[in-house]
Each structure stands twice: as C-alpha cells, then as structure tokens.
C-alpha positions as CSV (number, residue, x, y, z in Angstrom):
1,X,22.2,-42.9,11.1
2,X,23.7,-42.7,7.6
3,X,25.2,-39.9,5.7
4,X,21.8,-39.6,3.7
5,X,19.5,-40.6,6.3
6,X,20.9,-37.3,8.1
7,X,20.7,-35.4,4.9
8,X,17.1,-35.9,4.9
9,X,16.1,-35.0,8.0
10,X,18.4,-31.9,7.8
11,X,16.6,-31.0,4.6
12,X,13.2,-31.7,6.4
13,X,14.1,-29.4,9.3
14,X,14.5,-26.4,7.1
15,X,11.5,-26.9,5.0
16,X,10.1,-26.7,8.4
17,X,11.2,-23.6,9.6
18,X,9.4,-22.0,6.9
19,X,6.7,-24.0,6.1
20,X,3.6,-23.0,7.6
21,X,2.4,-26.3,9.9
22,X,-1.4,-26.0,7.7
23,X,0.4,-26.6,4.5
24,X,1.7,-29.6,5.6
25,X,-1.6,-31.4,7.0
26,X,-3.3,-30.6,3.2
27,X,-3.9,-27.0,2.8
28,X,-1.7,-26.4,0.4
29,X,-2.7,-23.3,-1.2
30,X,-1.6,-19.4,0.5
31,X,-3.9,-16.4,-0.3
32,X,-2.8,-12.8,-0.4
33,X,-5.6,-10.2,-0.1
34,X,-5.5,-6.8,-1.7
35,X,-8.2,-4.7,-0.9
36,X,-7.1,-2.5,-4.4
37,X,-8.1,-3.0,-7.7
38,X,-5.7,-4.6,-10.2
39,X,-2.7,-2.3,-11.6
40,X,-1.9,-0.5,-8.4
41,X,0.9,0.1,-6.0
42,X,-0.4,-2.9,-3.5
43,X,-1.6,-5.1,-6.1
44,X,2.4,-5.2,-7.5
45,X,3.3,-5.5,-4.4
46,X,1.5,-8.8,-3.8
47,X,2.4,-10.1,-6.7
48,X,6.1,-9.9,-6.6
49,X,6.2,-11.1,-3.2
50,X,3.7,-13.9,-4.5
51,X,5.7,-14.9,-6.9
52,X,8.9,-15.4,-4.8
53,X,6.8,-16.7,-1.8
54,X,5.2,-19.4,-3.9
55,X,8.6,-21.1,-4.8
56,X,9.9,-20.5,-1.4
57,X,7.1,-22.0,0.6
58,X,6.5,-25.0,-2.5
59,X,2.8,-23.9,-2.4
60,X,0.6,-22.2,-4.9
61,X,0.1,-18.8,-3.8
62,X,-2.7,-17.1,-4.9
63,X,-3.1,-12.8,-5.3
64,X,-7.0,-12.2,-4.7
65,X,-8.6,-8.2,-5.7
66,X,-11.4,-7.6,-3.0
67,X,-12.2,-4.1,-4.0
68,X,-14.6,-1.8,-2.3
69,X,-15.3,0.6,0.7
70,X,-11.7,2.0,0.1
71,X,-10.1,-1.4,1.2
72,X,-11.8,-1.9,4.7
73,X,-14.6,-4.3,2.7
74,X,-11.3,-6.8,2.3
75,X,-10.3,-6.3,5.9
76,X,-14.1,-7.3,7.0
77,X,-14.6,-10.3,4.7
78,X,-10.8,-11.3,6.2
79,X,-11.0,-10.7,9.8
80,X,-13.3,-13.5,11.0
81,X,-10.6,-16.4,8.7
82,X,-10.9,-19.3,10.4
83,X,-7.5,-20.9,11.6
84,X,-7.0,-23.5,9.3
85,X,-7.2,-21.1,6.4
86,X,-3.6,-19.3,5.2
87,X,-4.2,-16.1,4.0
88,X,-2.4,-12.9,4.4
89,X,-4.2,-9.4,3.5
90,X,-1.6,-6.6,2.4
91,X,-2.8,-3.6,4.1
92,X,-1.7,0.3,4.5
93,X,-2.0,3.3,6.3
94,X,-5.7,3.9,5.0
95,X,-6.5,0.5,6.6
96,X,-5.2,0.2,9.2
97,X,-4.4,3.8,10.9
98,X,-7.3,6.6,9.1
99,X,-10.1,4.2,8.9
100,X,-10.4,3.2,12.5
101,X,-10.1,7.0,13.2
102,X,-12.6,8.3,10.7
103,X,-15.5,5.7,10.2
104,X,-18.0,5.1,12.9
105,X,-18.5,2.1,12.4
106,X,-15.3,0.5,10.6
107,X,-16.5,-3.5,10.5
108,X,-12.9,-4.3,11.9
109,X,-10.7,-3.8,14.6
110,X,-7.3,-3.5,13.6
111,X,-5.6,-4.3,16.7
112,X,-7.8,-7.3,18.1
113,X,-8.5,-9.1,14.6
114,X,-5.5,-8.9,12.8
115,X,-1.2,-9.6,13.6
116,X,1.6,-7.9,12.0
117,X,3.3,-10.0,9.9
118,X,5.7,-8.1,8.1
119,X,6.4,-4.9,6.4
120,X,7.3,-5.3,2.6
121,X,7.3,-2.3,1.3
122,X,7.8,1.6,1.6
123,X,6.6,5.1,-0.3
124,X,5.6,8.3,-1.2
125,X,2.6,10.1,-2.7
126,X,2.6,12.3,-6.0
127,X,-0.1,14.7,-7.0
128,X,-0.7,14.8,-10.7
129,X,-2.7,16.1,-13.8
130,X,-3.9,15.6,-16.9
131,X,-2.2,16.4,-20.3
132,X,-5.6,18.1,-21.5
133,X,-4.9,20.9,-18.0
134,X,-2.6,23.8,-19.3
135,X,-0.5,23.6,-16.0
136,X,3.3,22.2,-15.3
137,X,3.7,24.0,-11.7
138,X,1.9,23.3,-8.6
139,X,1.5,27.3,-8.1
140,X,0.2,27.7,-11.6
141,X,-2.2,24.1,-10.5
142,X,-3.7,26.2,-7.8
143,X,-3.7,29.6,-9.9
144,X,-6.0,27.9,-12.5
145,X,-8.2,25.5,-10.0
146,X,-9.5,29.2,-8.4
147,X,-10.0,30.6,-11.6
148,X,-11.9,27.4,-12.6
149,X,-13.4,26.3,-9.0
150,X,-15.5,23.4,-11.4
151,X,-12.2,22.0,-12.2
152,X,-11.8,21.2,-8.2
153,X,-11.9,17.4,-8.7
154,X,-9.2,15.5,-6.5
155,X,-9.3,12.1,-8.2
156,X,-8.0,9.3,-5.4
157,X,-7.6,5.8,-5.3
158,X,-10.2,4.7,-2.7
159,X,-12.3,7.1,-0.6
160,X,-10.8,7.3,3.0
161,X,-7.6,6.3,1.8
162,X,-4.3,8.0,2.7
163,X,-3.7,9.7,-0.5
164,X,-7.4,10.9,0.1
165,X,-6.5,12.0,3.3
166,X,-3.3,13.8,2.1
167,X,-5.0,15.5,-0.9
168,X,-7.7,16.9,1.7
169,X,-4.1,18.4,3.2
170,X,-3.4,19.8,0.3
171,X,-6.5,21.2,-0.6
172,X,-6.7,22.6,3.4
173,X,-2.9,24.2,3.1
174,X,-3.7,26.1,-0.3
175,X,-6.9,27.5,0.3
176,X,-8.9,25.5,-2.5
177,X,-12.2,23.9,-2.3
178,X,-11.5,20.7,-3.8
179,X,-14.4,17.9,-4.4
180,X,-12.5,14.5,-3.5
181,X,-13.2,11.5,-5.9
182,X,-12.9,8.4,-4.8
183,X,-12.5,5.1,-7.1
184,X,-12.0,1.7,-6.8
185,X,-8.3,1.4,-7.2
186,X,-5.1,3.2,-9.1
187,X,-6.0,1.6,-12.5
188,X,-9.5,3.3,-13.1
189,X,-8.2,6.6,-11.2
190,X,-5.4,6.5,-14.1
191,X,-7.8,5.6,-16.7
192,X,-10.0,8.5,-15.9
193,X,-6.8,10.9,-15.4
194,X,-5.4,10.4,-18.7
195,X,-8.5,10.0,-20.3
196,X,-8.9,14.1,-18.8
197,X,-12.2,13.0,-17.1
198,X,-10.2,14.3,-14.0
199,X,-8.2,16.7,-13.6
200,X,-5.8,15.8,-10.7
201,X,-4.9,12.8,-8.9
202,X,-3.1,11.9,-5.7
203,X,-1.7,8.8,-5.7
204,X,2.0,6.8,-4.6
205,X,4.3,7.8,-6.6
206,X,5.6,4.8,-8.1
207,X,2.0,4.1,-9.8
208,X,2.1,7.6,-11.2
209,X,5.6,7.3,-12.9
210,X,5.5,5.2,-15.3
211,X,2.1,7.5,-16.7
212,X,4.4,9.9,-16.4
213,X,7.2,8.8,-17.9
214,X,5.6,8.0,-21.3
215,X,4.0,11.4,-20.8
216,X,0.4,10.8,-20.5
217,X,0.5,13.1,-17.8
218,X,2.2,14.9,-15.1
219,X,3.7,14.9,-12.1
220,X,4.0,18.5,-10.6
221,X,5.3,17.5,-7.0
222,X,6.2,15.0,-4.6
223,X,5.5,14.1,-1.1
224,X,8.6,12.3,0.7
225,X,11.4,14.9,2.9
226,X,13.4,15.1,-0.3
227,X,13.3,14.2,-4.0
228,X,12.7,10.9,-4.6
229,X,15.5,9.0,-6.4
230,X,12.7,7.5,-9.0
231,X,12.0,11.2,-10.2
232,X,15.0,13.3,-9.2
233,X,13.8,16.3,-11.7
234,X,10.2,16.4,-9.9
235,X,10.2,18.9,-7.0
236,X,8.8,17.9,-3.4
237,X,5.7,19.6,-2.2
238,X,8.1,21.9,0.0
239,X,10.0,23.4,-3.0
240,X,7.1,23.7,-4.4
241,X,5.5,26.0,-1.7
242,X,3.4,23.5,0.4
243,X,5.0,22.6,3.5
244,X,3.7,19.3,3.9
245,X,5.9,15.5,3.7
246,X,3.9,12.1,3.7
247,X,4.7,8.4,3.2
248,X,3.1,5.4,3.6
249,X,3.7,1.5,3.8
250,X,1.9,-1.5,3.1
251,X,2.7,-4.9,5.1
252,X,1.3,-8.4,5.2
253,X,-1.7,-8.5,7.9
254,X,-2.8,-12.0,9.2
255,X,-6.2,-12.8,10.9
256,X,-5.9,-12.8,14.4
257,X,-7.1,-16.4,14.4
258,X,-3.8,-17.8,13.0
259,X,-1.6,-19.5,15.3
260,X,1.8,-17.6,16.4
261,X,4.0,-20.6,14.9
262,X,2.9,-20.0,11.7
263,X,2.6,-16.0,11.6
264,X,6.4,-16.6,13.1
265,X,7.1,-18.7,10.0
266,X,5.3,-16.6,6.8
267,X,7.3,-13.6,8.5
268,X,10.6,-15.4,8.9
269,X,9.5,-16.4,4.9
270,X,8.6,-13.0,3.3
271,X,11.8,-11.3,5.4
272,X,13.8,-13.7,3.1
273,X,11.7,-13.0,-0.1
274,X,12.4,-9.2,0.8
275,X,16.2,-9.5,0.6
276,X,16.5,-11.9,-1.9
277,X,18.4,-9.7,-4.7
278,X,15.9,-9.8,-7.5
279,X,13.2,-9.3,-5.3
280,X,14.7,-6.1,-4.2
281,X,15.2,-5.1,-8.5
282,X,11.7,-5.8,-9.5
283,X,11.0,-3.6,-6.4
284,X,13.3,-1.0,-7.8
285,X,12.0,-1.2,-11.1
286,X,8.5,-0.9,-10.3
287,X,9.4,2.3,-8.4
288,X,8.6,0.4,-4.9
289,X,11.4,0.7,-2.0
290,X,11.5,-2.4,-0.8
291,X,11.5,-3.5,3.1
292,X,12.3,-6.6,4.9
293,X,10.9,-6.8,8.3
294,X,10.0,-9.3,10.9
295,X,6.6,-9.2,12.7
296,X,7.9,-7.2,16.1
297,X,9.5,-4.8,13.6
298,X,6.3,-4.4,11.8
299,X,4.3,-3.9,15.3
300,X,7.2,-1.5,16.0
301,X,6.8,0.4,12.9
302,X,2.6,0.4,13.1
303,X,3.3,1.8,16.7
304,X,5.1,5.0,15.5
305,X,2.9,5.5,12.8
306,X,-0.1,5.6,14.4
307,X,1.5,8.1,17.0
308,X,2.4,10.1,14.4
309,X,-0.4,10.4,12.2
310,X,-4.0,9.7,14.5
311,X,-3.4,13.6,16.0
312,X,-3.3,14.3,12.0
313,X,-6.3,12.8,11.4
314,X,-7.9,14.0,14.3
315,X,-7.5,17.4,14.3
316,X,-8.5,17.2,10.1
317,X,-12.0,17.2,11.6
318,X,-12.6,15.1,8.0
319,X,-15.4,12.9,8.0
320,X,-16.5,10.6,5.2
C-alpha cells in the first residue's frame, strides 16, 4: 500500500466515524426539529449547533419551526420517522418530562419513540415585565398584581411548557391568582410583553436578556441556586422572597426508529460541535451555557430529572 493509498483510507475511516451510514447511501440532507417558534432559546440553540454540524458532517443541515400544542405537536409529527430519514428534534423539559405527566392523551411516548442523543445545552428561567407596569421589585410585582387582580396575566412561551409550569409555582407560592397565557413561541411572547399587551412573562433567561439589556423591559428575578453570571445585578427568586430554584435543558432527541450506529455517530458529532471553542462563545454570547454530552450521559441526566421534577408536577394537581 502506498503512502497515499494509506492516507486515503485513513481519511475515509474518520469521515466514517462521524458520518451517519444514511448520508452516505444518498440522503444527504440532516433535519433539526424545534417544536418553538423562531427567535427563542431552542430555536438558537439549533441553529448554532446546525451551523457547526453541517460543516462537520459535510451535509446540509436544515433547522425546521413546527410550532403548536406547546411543542408536543413536533414530537407527534416526529415520532413515527421512518429509518431512512435523519432528523433530530431538540426537545426540553416541557416535552419530554411535564407533558407526559399532565396530558391525557400526550400523542407520544417519550421513552418508547424517541433515544437520547445528546444534551447541548443548559438554563434558567426569568420572570419579567413590561416597561408600561410601574414595578422594579418582585414584592412590589405582587403588591400591584393584588391591587390590580385584571393585571394577573402570566405571559409563557407555550402552554404546558416548563416556564408555564414554573410561573404556576410562582403564582401558587405568592398567593396570586394568575391567568396563564400561553403563545406559540418566545418571539410573540416578547412581542406582546414589550408591546405592554402583557404584563409579565416567564421565560429562560437568556431570551429575556437581551430585551432587557436594551431596556425594553425588566427582569425582576431569576430562577437558578445563585445569580446567574449573564445578569449578576438581577436577584434570584430566593433573595427576592420566593423560595423556589428551577432549570431546564434542551437535548437532541432521535426517533426511536433510527439505528443505534448512527444515533452513536450524530452524538459522538454534536459532543465535538459542543466543545469546539467558538461553539462554546456563541453559546456564551447568546446567554446559553453550553453542554457536551454523549447519549448514556443524556439518558443519565433525563433519569435524574424526571426523578426530580414528576413528584413536582404531580402533587401541582395542574391540569391543562
């Protein structure tokens, strides 16, 4: 064997441990799912991984919005993928821990018709008003919501959703009577927020910031153990009075129809995206901890949320 012979077929070896074996027979195209509108926490998400994944892979890879039924209409048009297909859905908490718990019939089970195939990204929920209400304290927020009980509006992203979940929390641990609202995604939630046709949101944190940064509203608390390094001057919900910490994830899903070589391979793939250098700065600068994870570490993680958070959900008695 020559010296170049052997440098090809060394070169074709690693293209094979990451590409997936359907790319190579003619599909040549990856799809990432998010079940959020455009402009949110998950749809940047995808995107920046997308954009990495595509040049690792050599494969156009394509971000598709399937909005609707607070994500779980993305998980049910995904589920049922056929095996020759390559698509990934980026799913969270809402998706894959509150909605089997809270919805009778969900469309989807979780477990049986979907793999881990890794865990991308990491955060924390802010709660948040408009400019138009004359509030800059999460006391003085729930001081002026009982004097003006029609003001009760919770905006959220999606209905069922974990920052729906954890505003119901809120509402529960300070004594208000809070209408939730749910919308299809962060960007018309924000839209609506600034534009003062709500008066409070719950969202992550990072799509919040940047709002709030330019100061077209506010940010009155924070949901993680401790301040979050993105907002050091915003206090946590504890500090604030409300003893209450939540965080959420999302992670790359796969239908339960793709083979286990290739799930192995798009993981081993987006673990290499996820600690790639400038991968981890646009994560940064989006506001996004970022995660690198392989698929058992994913399952791992999924585990210990799930044990943490169903007896949550559970005892909330919410129903949608």
């Amino acid at each position: 064997m020559t010296r170049r012979t052997l440098l090809l077929a060394t070169a074709a070896l690693a293209l094979g441990a990451v590409m997936p074996a359907a790319f190579a027979q003619g599909d040549n195209t990856l799809r990432l799912i998010v079940p959020y509108a455009p402009g949110g926490s998950s749809d940047r998400v995808a995107r920046i991984v997308g954009d990495k994944l595509g040049a690792k892979l050599g494969v156009p890879v394509i971000v598709e919005n399937k909005t609707g039924a607070g994500g779980r209409l993305a998980m049910q048009q995904t589920k049922g993928a056929p095996a020759s297909q390559n698509l990934l859905v980026l799913a969270n908490p809402a998706t894959m821990v509150v909605a089997p718990l809270v919805f009778k019939d969900n469309g989807y089970d979780p477990d049986k018709d979907f793999q881990p195939v890794s865990h991308v990204s990491d955060y924390e929920f802010g709660v948040a008003v408009s400019t138009s209400v004359p509030v800059k304290e999460l006391d003085h927020l729930f001081a002026w919501l009982r004097a003006n009980p029609n003001q009760a509006n919770f905006g959220v992203p999606a209905t069922g959703s974990l920052p729906h979940f954890f505003a119901l929390m809120v509402g529960e641990k300070a004594q208000i009577k809070a209408q939730v609202v749910g919308y299809r995604g962060s960007g018309p939630l924000l839209t609506d927020l600034i534009g003062g046709q709500v008066p409070v949101a719950f969202d992550t944190l990072d799509t919040l910031l940047q709002q709030h940064e330019a100061g077209k509203l506010r940010i009155l608390a924070t949901s993680g153990p401790q301040r979050s390094s993105f907002s050091p001057q915003v206090p946590t919900f504890k500090e604030a009075g409300l003893n209450l910490v939540a965080t959420g994830w999302n992670a790359f899903f796969a239908p339960a129809s793709m083979p286990a070589d290739r799930v192995a391979r798009l993981g081993a793939a987006i673990r290499e995206v996820m600690q790639d250098a400038d991968t981890q700065r646009k994560f940064h600068d989006s506001k996004i901890v970022p995660v690198a994870s392989t698929p058992a570490q994913t399952t791992a993680m999924l585990k210990a949320y799930r044990a943490q958070w169903a007896p949550v959900v559970q005892k909330s008695g919410y129903q949608p």
